[in-house]
Every structure is written in C-alpha cells, then in structure tokens.
VEXDREN-2710 file (C-alpha; in Angstrom, 1 decimal):
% VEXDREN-2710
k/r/px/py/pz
1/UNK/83.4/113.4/130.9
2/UNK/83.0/117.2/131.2
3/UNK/82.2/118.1/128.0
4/UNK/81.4/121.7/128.7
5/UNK/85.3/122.1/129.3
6/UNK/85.9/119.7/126.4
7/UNK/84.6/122.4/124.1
8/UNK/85.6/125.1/125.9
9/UNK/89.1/124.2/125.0
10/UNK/88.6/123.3/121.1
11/UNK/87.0/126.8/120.9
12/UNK/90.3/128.4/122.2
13/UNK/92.1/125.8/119.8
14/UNK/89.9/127.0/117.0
15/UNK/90.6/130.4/117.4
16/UNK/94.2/130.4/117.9
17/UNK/94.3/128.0/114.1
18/UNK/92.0/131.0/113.0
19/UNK/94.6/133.8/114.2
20/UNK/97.3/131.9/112.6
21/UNK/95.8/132.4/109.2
22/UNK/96.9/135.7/109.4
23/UNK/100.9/134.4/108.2
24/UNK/99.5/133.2/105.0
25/UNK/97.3/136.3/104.4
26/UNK/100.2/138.6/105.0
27/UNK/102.1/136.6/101.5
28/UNK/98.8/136.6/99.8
29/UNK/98.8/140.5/100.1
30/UNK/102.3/140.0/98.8
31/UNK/102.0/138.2/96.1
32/UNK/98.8/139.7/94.7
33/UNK/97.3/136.1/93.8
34/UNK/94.3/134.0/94.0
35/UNK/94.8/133.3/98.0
36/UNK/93.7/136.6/99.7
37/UNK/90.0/135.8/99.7
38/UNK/89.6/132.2/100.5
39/UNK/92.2/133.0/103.4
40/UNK/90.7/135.6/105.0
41/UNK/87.0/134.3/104.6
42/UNK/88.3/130.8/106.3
43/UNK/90.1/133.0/109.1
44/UNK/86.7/135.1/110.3
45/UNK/85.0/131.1/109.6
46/UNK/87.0/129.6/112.0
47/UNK/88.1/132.2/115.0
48/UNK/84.3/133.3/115.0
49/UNK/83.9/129.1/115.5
50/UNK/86.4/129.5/118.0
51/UNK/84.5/132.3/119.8
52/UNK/81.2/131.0/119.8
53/UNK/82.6/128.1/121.2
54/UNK/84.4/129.5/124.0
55/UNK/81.4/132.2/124.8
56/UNK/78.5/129.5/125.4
57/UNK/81.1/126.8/127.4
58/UNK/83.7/129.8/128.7
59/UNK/82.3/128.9/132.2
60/UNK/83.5/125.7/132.6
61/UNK/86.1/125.0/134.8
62/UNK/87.8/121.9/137.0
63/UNK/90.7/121.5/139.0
64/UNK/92.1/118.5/137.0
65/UNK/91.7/117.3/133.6
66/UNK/91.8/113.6/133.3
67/UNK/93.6/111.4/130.9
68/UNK/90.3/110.1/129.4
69/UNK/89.2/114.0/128.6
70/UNK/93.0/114.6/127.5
71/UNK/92.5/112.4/125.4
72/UNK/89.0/113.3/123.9
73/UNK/90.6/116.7/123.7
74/UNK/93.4/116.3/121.7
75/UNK/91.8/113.7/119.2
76/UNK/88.2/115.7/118.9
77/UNK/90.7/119.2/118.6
78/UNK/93.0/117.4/115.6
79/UNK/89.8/116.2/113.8
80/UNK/88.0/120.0/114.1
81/UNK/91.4/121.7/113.5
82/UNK/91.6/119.7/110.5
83/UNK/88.2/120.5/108.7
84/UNK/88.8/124.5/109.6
85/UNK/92.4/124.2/108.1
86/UNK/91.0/122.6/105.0
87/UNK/88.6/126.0/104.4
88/UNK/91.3/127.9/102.3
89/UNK/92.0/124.8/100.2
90/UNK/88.7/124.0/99.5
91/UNK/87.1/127.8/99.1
92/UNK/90.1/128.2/96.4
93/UNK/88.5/125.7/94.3
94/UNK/92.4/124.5/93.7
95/UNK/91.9/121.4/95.8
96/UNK/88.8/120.1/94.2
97/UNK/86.1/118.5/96.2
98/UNK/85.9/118.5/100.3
99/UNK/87.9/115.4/100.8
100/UNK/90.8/116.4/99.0
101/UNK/91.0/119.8/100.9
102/UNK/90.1/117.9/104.1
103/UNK/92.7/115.4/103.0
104/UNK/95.2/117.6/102.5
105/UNK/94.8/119.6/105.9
106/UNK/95.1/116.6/107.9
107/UNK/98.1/115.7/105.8
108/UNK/99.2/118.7/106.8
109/UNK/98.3/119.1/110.5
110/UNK/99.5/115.5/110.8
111/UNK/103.0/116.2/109.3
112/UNK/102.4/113.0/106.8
113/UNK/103.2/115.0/104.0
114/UNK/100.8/112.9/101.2
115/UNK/99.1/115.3/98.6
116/UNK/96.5/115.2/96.1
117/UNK/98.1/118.1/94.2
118/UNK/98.9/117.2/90.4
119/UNK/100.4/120.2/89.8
120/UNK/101.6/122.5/93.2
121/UNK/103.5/125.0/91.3
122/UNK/99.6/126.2/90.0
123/UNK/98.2/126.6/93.2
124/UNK/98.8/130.5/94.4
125/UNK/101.3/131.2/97.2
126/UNK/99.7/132.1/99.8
127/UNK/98.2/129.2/99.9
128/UNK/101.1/127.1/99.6
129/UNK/102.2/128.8/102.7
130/UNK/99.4/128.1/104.7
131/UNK/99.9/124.3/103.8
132/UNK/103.4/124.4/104.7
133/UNK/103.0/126.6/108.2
134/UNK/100.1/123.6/109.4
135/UNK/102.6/121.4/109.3
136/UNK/105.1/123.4/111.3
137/UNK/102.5/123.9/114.1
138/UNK/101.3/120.3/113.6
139/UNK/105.0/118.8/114.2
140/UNK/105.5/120.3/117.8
141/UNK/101.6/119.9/118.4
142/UNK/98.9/122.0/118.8
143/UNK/97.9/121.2/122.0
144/UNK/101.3/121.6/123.3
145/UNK/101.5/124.8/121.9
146/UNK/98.3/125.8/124.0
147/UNK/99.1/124.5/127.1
148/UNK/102.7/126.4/126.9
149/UNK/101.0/130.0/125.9
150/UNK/97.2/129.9/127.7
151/UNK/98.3/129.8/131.4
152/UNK/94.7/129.3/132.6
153/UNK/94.6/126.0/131.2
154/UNK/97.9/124.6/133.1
155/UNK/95.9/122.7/135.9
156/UNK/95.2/119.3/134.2
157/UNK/97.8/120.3/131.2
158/UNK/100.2/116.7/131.7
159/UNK/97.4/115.0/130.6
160/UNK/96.9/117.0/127.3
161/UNK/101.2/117.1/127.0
162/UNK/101.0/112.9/127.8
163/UNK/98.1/112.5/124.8
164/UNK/99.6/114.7/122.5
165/UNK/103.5/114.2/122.3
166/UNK/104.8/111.6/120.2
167/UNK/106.5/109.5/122.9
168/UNK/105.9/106.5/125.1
169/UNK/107.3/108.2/128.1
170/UNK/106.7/112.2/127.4
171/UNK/109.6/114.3/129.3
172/UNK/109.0/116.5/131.6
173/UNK/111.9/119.4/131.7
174/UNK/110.2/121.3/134.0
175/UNK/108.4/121.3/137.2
176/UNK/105.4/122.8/135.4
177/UNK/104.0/121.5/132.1
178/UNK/103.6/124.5/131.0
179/UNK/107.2/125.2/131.3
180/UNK/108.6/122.1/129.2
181/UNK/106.1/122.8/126.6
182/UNK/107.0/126.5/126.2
183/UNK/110.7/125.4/126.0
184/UNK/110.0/122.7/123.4
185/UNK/108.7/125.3/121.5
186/UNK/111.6/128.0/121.9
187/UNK/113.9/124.9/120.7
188/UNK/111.8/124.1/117.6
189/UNK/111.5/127.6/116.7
190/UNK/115.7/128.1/117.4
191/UNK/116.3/125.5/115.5
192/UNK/113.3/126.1/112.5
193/UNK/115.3/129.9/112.2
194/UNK/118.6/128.4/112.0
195/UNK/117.5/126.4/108.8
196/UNK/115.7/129.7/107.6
197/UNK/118.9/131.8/107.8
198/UNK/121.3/128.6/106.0
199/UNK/118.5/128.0/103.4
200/UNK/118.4/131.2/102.1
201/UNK/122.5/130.9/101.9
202/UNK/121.8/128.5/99.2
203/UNK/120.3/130.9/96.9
204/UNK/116.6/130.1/97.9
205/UNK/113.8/132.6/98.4
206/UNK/112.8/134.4/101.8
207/UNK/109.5/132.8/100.9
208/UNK/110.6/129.4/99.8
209/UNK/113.0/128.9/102.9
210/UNK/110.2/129.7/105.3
211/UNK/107.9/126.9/103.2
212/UNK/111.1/124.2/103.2
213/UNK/111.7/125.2/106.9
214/UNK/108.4/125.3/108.4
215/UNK/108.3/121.5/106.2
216/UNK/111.3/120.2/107.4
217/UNK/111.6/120.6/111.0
218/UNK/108.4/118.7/111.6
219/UNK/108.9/116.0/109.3
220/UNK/106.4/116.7/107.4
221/UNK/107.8/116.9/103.8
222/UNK/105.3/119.2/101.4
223/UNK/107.2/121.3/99.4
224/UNK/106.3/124.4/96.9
225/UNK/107.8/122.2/94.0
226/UNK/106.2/119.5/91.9
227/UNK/109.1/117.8/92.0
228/UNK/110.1/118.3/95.8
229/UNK/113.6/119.3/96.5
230/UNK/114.9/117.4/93.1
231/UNK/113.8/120.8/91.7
232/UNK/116.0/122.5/93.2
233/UNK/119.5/120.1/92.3
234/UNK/121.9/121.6/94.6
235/UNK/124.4/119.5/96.4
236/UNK/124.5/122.1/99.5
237/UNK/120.8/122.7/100.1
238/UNK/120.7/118.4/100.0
239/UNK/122.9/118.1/103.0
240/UNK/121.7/121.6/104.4
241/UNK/118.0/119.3/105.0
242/UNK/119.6/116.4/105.4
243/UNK/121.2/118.0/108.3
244/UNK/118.5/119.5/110.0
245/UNK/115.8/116.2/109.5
246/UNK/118.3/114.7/111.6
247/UNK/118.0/116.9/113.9
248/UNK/114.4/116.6/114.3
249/UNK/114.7/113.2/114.0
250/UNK/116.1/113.2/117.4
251/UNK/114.4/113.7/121.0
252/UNK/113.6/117.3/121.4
253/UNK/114.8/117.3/124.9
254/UNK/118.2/116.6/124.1
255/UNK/118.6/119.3/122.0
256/UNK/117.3/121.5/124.8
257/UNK/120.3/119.9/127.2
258/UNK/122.4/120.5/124.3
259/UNK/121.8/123.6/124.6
260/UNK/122.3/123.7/128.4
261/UNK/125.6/122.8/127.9
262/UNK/125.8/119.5/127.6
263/UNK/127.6/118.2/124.3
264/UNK/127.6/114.9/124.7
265/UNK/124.2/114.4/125.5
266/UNK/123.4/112.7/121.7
267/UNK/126.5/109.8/122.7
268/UNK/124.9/109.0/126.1
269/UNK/121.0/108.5/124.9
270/UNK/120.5/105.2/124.1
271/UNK/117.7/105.7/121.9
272/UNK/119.8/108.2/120.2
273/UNK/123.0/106.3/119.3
274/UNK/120.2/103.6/117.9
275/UNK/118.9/106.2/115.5
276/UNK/122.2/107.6/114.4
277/UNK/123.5/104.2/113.7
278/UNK/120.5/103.5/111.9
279/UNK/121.0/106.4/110.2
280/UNK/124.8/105.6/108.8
281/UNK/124.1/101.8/108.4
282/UNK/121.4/101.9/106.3
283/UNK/122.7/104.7/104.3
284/UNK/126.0/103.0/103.6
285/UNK/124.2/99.7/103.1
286/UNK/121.7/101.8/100.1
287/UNK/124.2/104.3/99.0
288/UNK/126.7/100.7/98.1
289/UNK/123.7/99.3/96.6
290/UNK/122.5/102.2/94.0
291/UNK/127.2/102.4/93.5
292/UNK/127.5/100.8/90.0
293/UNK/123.5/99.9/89.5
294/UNK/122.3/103.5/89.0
295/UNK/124.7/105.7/89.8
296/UNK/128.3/105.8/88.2
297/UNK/130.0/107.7/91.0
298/UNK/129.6/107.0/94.7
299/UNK/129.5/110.3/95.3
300/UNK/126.4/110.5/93.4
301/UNK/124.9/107.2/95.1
302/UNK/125.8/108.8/98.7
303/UNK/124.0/111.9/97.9
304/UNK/120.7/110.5/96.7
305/UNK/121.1/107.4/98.6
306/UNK/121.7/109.0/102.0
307/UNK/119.0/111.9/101.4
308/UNK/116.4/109.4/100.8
309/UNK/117.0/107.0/103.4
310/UNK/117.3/110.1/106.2
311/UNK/113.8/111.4/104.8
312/UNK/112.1/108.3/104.6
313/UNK/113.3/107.0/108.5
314/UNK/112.5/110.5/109.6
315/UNK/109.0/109.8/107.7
316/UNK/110.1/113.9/106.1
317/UNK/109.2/112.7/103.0
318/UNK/111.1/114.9/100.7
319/UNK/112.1/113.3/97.1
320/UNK/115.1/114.4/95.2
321/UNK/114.8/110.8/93.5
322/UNK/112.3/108.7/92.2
323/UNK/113.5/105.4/94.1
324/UNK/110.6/103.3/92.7
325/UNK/113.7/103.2/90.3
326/UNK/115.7/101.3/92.1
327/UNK/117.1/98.4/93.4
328/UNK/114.9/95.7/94.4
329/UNK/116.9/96.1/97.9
330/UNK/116.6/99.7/98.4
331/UNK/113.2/99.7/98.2
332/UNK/112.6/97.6/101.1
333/UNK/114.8/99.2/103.1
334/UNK/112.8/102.7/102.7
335/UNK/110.4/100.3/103.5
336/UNK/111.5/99.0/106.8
337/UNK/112.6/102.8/107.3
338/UNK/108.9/103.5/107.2
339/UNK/107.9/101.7/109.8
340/UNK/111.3/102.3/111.7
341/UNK/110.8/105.9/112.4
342/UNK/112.5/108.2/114.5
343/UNK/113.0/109.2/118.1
344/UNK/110.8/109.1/120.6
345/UNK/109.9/112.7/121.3
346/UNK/110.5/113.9/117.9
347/UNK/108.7/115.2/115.5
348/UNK/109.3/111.9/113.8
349/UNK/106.5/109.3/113.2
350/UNK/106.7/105.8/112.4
351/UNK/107.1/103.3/115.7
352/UNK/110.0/105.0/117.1
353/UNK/113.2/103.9/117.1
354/UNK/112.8/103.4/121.4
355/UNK/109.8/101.1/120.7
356/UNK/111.8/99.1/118.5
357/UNK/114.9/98.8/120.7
358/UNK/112.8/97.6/123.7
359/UNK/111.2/95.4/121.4
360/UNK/114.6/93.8/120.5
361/UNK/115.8/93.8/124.2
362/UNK/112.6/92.1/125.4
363/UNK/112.9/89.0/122.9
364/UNK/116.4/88.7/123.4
365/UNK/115.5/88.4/127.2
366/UNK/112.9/86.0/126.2
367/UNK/115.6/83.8/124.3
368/UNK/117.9/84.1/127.2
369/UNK/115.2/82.8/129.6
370/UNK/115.3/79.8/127.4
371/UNK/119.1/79.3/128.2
372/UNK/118.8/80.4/131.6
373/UNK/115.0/79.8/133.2
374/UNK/116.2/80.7/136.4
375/UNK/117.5/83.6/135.9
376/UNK/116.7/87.4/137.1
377/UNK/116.8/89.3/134.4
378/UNK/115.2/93.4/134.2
379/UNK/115.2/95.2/130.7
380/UNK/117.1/98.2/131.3
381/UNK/117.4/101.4/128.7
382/UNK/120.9/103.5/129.4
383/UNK/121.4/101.6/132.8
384/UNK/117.2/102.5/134.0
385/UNK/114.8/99.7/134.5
386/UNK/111.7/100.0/132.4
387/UNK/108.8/100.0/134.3
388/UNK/106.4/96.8/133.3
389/UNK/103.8/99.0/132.4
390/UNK/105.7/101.6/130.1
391/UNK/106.8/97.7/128.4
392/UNK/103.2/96.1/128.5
393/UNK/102.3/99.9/126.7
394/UNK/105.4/99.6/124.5
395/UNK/104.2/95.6/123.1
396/UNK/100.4/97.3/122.8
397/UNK/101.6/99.8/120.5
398/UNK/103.4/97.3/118.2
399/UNK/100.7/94.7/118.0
400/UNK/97.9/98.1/117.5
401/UNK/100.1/99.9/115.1
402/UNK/101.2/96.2/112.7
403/UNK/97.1/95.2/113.2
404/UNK/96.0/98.4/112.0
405/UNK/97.9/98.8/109.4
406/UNK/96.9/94.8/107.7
407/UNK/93.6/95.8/108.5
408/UNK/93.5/99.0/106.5
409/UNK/95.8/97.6/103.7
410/UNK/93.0/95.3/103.2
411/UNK/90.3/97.8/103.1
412/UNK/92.0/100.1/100.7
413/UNK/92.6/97.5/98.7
414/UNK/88.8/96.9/98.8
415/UNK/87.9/100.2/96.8
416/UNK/90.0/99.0/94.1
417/UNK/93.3/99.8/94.7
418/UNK/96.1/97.6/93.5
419/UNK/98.2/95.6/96.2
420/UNK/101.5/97.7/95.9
421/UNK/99.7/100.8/96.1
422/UNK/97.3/99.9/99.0
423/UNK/100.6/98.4/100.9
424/UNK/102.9/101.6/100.3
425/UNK/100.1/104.1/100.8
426/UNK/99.1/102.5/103.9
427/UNK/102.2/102.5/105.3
428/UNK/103.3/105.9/104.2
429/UNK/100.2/107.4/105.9
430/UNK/100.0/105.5/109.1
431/UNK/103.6/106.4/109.2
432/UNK/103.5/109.8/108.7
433/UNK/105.7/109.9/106.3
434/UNK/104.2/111.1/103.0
435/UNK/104.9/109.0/99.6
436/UNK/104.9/105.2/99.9
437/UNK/105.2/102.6/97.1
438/UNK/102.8/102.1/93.6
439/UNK/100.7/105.2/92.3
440/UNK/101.4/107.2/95.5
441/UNK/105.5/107.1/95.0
442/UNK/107.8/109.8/95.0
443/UNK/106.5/110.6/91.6
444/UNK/103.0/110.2/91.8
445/UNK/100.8/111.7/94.3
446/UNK/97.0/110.8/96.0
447/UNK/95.1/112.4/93.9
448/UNK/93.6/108.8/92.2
449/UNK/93.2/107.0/95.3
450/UNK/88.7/107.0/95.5
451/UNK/87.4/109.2/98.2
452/UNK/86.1/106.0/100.8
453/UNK/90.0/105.3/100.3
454/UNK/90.8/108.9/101.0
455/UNK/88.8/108.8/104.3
456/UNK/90.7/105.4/105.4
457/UNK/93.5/107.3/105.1
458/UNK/93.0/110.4/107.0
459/UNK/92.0/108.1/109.5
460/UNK/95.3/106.4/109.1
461/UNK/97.1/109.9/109.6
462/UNK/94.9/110.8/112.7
463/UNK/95.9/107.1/114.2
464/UNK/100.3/107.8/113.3
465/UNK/100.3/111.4/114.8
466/UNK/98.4/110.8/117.7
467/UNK/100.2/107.7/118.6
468/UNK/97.2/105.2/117.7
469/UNK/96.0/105.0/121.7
470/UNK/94.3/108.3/121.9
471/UNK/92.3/108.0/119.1
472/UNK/91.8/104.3/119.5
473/UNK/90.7/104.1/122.8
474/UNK/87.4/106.5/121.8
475/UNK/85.9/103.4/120.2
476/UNK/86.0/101.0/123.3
477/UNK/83.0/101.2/125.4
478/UNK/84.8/101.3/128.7
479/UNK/85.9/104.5/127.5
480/UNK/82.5/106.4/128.0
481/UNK/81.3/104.5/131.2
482/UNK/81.5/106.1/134.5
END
C-alpha cells in the first residue's frame, strides 16, 4: 500500500470540500443569518487540513494506482470528507451533538437523505445550502470529480472511477478516464441547470431551486422544508421533480449519447426499459390501490401515488405524503422499491435495477437447466454475454448487500429500537434513500434513534454509496497482506 500517495490525494480531496464552502458562505453573506461564522471557520479548518496534508506527502508519486489503494482512497476520502463537512453543522450549535452533525454530513455526502432535524425551517440558510450542495457533489462522486479536474492524478484514475461509481460495470466514454469523468460531470451539471431554470418557473426562489436542484439530481432528497415538497402543494413543481428523478434514475451515459444524437438510446438499454417499466407498473399498480381507499379522485391517487413510488425507487426521498397512511399494499411496495433502486450508473442507490435483472435471468437459466440439463445456455444483457466474473460479482453483491442489511437490523434493534423502525431505517439508509418505515417515516425524522444506532447507520450509508465492496473489503485480512 503507498500510503504516502494515499494521503497525498485525501489532502487535495480535503481542500477542494474546503474551497467549496465558499457557495454556502456567499448565501450566508446574503441572508445576514447565523451561518457566516461557522462556514467560514469550517472552510480555513478543512482546506488548511487539506494543505497540510498535501505539503508533508506532496512528494509522492507512482505510475499506477491499484485497485486495492483505489479503494482505500475513495472509502478513507468519504469517511474524512464526511467529518470536515459536518464542521458547519456542528460549530452552529443547530445540529446538536458531533454525531448528529457527523450524521447528517454523511447523509448528505452519501445522497441518503435521512435527517435529525426536528425543525429545518430554524436552521439559517446558509447552512441549509451547504447541506443541500454536499449532496449534489456527493451524487456524481467526489472522487470522480477529482480525477476529471486534477490532471496530474489521471495515471491510476480507472481504479478510483471503478471504486467510486455506482455500477457493476463502470463505462468508460472515453479513451481517458479523465475524459468520461469530466463529461459525466458537464451532463449532471446540464441537466442540474435545466431543473434550476423550470423550478424557478413554478414560482420558487433562486435560492430554494438551487437547494431542490442540487437535492434532486443526486437522489438525495433533503429539502429546505419541514414538510419536504408537500409544503410546497403544486401540481407542476410535483411532475417538474418527478421528471427530472427519473432522469437521474437512469444511466448517466445514456443521457450523454442522448445527447450525441441518439434518441432512442433509453428504448435500446435493457437495464433501462427494466427501470421505466418499473417505473409505470408499480405506479399504476399503487396509484389504483390509494383510488377509492384514500384518495377520491384518481387524479389525486396518480399524483401522490406516482411521486412517491418514483422517489422511493430512485431512493430521492422526497415526501409530499405521509404513506405510513396507507394501504397495507403500498407500503410494501415502497418497500420493495427500496431495495429495487435505480440504474446502474446513476446517481440512484439501492441494488440497481441491472443487478436485479441478471439476478432474474440467472435463476430462470437455473430452472431451465432443470428442463434441459444438456443444454448450452449464456446469460446475455441487450444481445452481450455477461462475463462470469461481472455475474459471480453481480451474486456477491446480492448476498453482501441482503446479509448486511439482517445483520444491522438486528443490531439496531439491539439499542432499543422497535422492529418496524429498525427494519425501515435500515433499509432506507443502506439504500440511500432517506425515510424508511416506524419513527423514521416521511413524517418523522432520526433525531430519536440513540447515538451507537446513529453510528450503525452511517456505517450503513458509507456501505449503499460506495457499493458495499470498497468499504467491505478493508476488513478482510487479505486486504493488507503483500
């Protein structure tokens, strides 16, 4: 392992988070409110981190970076970024105690979307800002961010891209990994302006669109309202996000062949058609459900219905009802939707809807083998054999991410926490997705879960973003031996 150039690139991490501070500042000078100290104090904190990092290890160099320092990178660099992104939240003295702030920066960073906050409308806004923007750098990735805009560390950068994106086979657009990570990031930012532009169309803030944007595009889900986007209660700014977390629901490559010309790009993905039908299916199947059994219209059930299932199967997160109040049916479909997910290569978490579809195809092959011993048979996605390997990583995942998630279930439920609640928040965090089921529903928040539960959490959060393996992998021994 070469640490020295492990460190050297967490300090330039560091003080790029540090430098980003500045956004947040900017609307605390604005808005004349309780932000402007703790923001700037946190910024010289963590870019002077960043430095004194980079100054005693800015000699190290190598010609390649391998996937177990990848690895190490990206996991020790999402664990540092979170305790310097919790600094304004906990200097405030808004967030209470370390864990909550901590908790809520990795929430952030992580694009879970789960809060502590009773009451967000108190907190000042440049603060609110700040917790919104981590999630927008969070949802295309950090690390993909750096490798796009610091040439110098392009030799070894695949293995930071393969660590960091939240695929199982990351796509490379471009010759040079540098290159597909700079154009994911033009796309996310196209798109992330796009929403700005129509937001603010339906009456909201400058401000307020930046925070709902900059929460929406990477499925993250915090919002500047104690009541989420219920608060709001407009038809068009409902299918204005439903809109775009489909779109970032879906593989962030196609939209860059999109883009390129290439309309029909969504029709001929596989994964893609899986999603969208996923999409429509389960929203008809909810939106018929709630029809007569809470909602007198169906226009009403396909509005509230339809939002919900697209933010809980994008793990977004938003709320604009409190569906702990529904059917009995609903419920467990949000459910399923949370461990569902979207698109590989998304900013989506969950298992991914490619996961899942290779799962299906590989024990219908298995049944057909029972029909048909003899036969040849390849699992194939859009007419392309799957490689054993990307399959045997594909069933490791599953069984990782289903294991993980009894186990923790169990040991939140350990500090005291009631089953429902231990279950839902489990798999809300895990997921990425932000509320779950019991006291942490759409209408309750974190804030009483106890602080060993807290930390099992944020564990959970690292474990969804990062795609279980790179973090994982740091506690088997073979991991550290020569």
């Amino acid at each position: 392992m070469q640490w020295r150039l492990i460190w050297k690139f967490i300090g330039i991490l560091s003080f790029f988070v540090g430098l980003s501070m500045i956004f947040p500042v900017l609307f605390g000078l604005h808005f004349q409110e309780g932000s402007l100290q703790p923001l700037l104090l946190s910024m010289a904190i963590t870019m002077t981190a960043g430095l004194v990092l980079f100054g005693l290890f800015h000699r190290a160099s190598a010609t390649v970076i391998s996937s177990r320092e990848g690895m190490a990178v990206v996991t020790l660099g999402w664990t540092l970024i979170g305790l310097f992104g919790a600094l304004p939240f906990y200097l405030s003295g808004y967030f209470g105690g370390f864990t909550n702030a901590f908790f809520e920066s990795v929430s952030g960073f992580t694009t879970t979307g789960s809060s502590i906050l009773t009451d967000i409308e108190s907190v000042p806004k440049g603060l609110l800002f700040w917790r919104s923007f981590i999630q927008w750098l969070g949802g295309m990735g950090i690390i993909v961010l750096s490798v796009a805009i610091l040439p110098f560390l392009g030799v070894g950068g695949m293995q930071l891209y393969k660590a960091e994106v939240p695929s199982p086979v990351p796509d490379k657009l471009k010759p040079r990994i540098r290159d597909t990570a700079l154009i994911l990031w033009k796309v996310y930012a196209l798109i992330s302006l796009a929403q700005v532009v129509l937001l603010m169309l339906g009456g909201m803030s400058l401000y307020e669109a930046l925070c709902h944007t900059f929460t929406t595009m990477p499925t993250g889900g915090f919002s500047t309202r104690n009541t989420s986007i219920a608060a709001f209660d407009s038809l068009y700014l409902d299918v204005v996000i439903i809109v775009f977390m489909v779109l970032a629901g879906i593989n962030f490559s196609l939209h860059y062949q999109m883009l390129r010309g290439k309309p029909l790009v969504f029709w001929k993905d596989t994964e893609c058609r899986f999603y969208l039908a996923a999409v429509l299916i389960l929203t008809w199947i909810v939106t018929l459900n709630l029809f007569g059994s809470v909602y007198d219209s169906i226009g009403s059930a396909l509005r509230y219905g339809s939002f919900q299932v697209v933010s809980i199967l994008t793990t977004t997160g938003y709320a604009t009802a409190d569906y702990e109040r529904w059917p009995a049916m609903s419920q467990l479909i949000l459910l399923l939707c949370m461990f569902l997910g979207a698109s590989a290569g998304s900013t989506g978490g969950g298992m991914k809807c490619l996961r899942v579809l290779l799962c299906l195809k590989y024990c219908y092959r298995e049944l057909f083998l029972l029909v048909h011993p003899r036969a040849v048979t390849r699992l194939k996605i859009g007419g392309k054999t799957v490689p054993d390997d990307v399959m045997r990583s594909v069933m490791g995942f599953l069984a990782l991410y289903v294991g993980l998630f009894a186990l923790s279930s169990v040991l939140l439920a350990a500090t005291g926490v009631d089953f429902v609640t231990a279950f839902g928040a489990v798999a809300a965090c895990i997921g990425n997705i932000g509320p779950g089921f019991g006291t942490v529903g759409p209408a309750e928040n974190f804030a009483a879960i106890p602080a060993v539960g807290k930390w099992l959490l944020i564990w959970c959060m690292l474990l969804g973003r990062l795609e279980i393996f790179t973090v994982i992998i740091l506690l088997v021994p073979e991991f550290w031996r020569k």
